[in-house]
C-alpha positions as a printed Julia matrix, in Angstrom:
217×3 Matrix{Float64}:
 214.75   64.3   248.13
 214.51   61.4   250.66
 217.76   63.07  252.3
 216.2    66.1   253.21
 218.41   67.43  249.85
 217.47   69.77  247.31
 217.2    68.72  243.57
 217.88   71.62  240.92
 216.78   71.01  237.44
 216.72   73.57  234.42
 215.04   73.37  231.3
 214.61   75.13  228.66
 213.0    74.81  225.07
 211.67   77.28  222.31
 208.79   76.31  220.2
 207.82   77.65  216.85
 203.99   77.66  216.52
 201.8    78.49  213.39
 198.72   80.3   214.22
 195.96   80.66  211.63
 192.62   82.29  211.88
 189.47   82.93  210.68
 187.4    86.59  212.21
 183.82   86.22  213.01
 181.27   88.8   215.3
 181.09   85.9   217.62
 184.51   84.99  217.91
 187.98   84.28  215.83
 188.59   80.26  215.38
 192.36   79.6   215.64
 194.17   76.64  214.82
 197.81   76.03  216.21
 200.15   73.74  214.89
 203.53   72.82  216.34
 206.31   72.83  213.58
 209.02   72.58  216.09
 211.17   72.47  219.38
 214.13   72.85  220.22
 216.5    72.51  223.41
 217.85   75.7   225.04
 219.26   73.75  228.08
 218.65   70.69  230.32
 216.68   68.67  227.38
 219.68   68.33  224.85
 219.92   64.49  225.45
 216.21   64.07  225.1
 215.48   64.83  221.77
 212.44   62.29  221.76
 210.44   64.02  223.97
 211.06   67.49  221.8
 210.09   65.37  218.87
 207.47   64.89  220.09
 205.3    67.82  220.3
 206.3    68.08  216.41
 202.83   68.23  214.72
 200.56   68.35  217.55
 197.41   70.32  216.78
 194.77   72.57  218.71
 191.58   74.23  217.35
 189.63   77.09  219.43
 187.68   79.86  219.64
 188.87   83.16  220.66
 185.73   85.32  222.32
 185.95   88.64  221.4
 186.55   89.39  225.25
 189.91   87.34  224.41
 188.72   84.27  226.39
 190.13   80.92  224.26
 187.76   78.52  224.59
 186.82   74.74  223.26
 190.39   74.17  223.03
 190.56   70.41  221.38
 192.95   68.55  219.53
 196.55   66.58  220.24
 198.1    64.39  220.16
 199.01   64.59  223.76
 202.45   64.78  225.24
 204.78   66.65  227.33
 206.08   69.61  226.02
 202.56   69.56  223.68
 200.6    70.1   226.69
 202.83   72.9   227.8
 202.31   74.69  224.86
 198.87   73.78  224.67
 198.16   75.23  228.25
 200.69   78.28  226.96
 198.26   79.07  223.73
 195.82   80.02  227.11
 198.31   82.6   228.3
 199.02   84.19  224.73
 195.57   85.74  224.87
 194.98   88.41  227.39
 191.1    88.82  228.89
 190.0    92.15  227.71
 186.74   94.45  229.02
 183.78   94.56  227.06
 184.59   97.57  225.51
 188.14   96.59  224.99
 191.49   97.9   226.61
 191.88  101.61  226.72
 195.13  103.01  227.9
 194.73  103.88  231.99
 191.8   100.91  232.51
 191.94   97.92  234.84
 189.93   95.29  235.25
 189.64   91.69  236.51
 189.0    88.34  235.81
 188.53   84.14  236.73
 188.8    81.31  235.07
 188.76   77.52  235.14
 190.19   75.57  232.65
 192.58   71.81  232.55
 196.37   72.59  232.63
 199.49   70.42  232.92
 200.89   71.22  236.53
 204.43   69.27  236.6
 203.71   65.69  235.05
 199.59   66.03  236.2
 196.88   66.9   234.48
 195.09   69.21  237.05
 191.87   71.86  236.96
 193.28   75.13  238.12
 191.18   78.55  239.11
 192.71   81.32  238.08
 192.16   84.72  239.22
 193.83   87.84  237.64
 193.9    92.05  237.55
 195.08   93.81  234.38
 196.04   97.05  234.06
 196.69   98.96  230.55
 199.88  101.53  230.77
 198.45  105.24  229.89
 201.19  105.76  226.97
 201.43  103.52  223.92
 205.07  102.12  222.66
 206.85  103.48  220.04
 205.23  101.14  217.53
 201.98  102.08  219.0
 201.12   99.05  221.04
 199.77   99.09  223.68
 201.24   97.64  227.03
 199.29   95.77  229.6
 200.56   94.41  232.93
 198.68   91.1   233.92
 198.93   89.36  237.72
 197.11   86.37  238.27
 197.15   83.95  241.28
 196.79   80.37  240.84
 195.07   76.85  242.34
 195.06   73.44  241.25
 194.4    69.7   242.34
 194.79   66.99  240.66
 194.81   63.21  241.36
 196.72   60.45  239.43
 198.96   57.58  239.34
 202.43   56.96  238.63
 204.53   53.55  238.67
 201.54   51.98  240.1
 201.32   54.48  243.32
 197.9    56.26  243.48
 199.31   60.64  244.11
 197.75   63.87  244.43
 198.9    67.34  244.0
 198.27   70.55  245.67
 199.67   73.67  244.54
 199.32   77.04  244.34
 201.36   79.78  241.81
 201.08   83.5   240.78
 201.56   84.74  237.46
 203.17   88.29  236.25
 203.07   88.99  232.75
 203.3    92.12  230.42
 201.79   91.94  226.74
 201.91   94.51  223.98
 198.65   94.48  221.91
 198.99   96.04  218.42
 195.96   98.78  217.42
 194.03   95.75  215.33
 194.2    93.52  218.6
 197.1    91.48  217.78
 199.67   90.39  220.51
 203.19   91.25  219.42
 205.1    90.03  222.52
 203.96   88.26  225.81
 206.5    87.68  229.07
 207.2    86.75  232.18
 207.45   85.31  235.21
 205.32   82.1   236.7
 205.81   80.54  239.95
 204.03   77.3   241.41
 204.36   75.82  244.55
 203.22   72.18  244.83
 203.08   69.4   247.04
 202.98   65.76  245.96
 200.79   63.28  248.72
 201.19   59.43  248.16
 198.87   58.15  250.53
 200.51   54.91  250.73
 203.3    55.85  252.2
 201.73   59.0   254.12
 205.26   60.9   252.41
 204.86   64.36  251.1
 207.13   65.79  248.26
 207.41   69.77  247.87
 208.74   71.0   245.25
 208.56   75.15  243.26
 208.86   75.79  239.63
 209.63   79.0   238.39
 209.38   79.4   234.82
 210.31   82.42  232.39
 208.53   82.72  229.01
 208.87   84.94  226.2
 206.71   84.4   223.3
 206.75   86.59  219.96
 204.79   87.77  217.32
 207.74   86.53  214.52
 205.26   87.79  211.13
């Protein structure tokens, strides 16, 4: 804040998401619709903005590496670009021959994601390690840590901004024997700085967000 205080916010929303696809060699095309969200905390009086993500739709193509790519489709909001940028983490990258329990491996990428209220192009870079046991239910658990950079320029009430920011990732998925993922959480963390180079001011501000997100049938 101007003050030199802090400013705490928490928020907190579940959305239900139908996932349908269609298996090919070259890749599994998935469709995601958004039937609804809902307010855990900190979003109860804005019920518009929830609504709002009702209906949105995305279409892509899952490589069989597990990369989701031509992601398309909207309408654009909000929360819809969260979960849109969320349908990215629900897939984990995966070796050409698949994960085997014991492996590691690593990854990039560079895709568009919603970093606070910007639209930014982040690089990600991640290492993935697959747990030598399976789970009871014979899934098997992988342990995924990426780092994170974005930009992004843009303007808001008339002032031209850009971000900087930086974030690490630590998730854990359970894949199911036919490739499905039954449960993916964790942790993210950002760091970002907002320039106005009007003013010459700087904003900082970190986001931590917890996610769970699970395979309901």
């Amino acid at each position: 804040m101007p003050s030199g205080d802090a400013q705490v916010q928490i928020l907190g929303r579940t959305a239900f998401v139908t996932l349908t696809w269609v298996a090919a060699d070259t890749g599994t095309r998935l469709t995601a619709t958004v039937d609804s969200a809902v307010a855990d905390s900190g979003l109860t009086g804005l019920a518009p903005m929830l609504d709002s993500a009702r209906g949105s739709r995305w279409t892509a193509v899952r490589r069989p590496g597990g990369r989701l790519t031509d992601l398309t489709g909207g309408p654009r909001s909000l929360i819809a670009d969260q979960v849109r940028d969320q349908l990215q983490l629900l897939f984990p990258l995966l070796p050409p021959d698949g994960a085997q329990p014991g492996a590691t491996w690593g990854d990039s990428s560079t895709a568009t994601a919603r970093v606070s209220a910007f639209e930014a192009t982040e690089t990600a870079l991640g290492a993935t390690r697959a747990e030598s046991m399976l789970t009871a239910s014979g899934a098997l658990p992988l342990l995924v840590v990426r780092t994170r950079s974005a930009t992004a320029q843009g303007t808001q009430f008339g002032q031209p901004m850009t971000l900087r920011a930086t974030g690490s990732d630590t998730l854990t998925y359970h894949i199911a024997p036919d490739g499905r993922v039954l449960v993916v959480e964790g942790v993210r963390l950002t760091d970002l700085v907002v320039d106005l180079p009007s003013s010459g001011q700087s904003v900082p501000a970190r986001e931590r967000s917890a996610l769970r997100m699970i395979l309901l049938r």
